[in-house]
ZASEPA-998684 format. One line per 3 residues: their letters; for each residue x, y negated, z negated of C-alpha. Coordinates in steps of 0.5 Angstrom, whole numbers, padded with zeros to 4 digits. Layout:
N
A) X,Y,Z  ...;
# end
This chain:
66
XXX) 0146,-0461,-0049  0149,-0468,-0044  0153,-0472,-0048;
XXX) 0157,-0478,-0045  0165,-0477,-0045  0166,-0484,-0045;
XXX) 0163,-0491,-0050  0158,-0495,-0045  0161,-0502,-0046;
XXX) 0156,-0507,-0048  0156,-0511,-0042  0155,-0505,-0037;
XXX) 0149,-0503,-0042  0146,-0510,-0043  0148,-0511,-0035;
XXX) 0143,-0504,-0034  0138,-0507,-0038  0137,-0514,-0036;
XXX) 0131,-0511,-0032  0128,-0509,-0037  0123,-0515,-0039;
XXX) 0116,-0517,-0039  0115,-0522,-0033  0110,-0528,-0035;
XXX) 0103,-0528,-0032  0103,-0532,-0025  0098,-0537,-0027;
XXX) 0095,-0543,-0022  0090,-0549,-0024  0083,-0548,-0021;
XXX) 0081,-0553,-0016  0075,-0553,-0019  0074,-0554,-0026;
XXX) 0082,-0555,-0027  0082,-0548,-0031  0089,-0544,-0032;
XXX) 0087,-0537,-0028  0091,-0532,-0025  0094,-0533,-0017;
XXX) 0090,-0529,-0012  0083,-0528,-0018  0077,-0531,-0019;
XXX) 0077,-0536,-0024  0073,-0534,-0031  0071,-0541,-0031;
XXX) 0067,-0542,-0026  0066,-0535,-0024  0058,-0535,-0024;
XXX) 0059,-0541,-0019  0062,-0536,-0014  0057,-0531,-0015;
XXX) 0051,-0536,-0014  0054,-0538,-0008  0054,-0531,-0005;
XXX) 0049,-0532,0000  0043,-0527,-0001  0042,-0520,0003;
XXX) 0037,-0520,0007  0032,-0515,0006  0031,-0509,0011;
XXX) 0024,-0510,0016  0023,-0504,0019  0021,-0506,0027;
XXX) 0017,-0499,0028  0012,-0501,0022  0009,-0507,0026;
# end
């Protein structure tokens, strides 16, 4: 079994570790209803607004049927 030769100091330990933390959420205020939301997402506020402006898909017409 590995076992070090030498004690790791508590700076080299801490030092090695400092990475080892959760990062906070990158969140942005929505333009519209000034909600928190997270960058590059649809906001969960106004998110039916979003779907209702998708413009509808035109149904498919068949040339040949006519």
């Amino acid at each position: 079994m590995a076992l070090p030769k030498r004690r790791t100091p508590k700076a080299k330990q801490r030092h090695r570790r400092s990475h080892h933390r959760i990062n906070a959420p990158h969140l942005v205020r929505c333009t519209t209803c000034n909600a928190w939301h997270l960058s590059h997402h649809v906001c969960e506020a106004c998110e039916d607004d979003y779907n209702d402006a998708a413009a509808p898909v035109p149904a498919a017409e068949d040339e040949d049927a006519e």
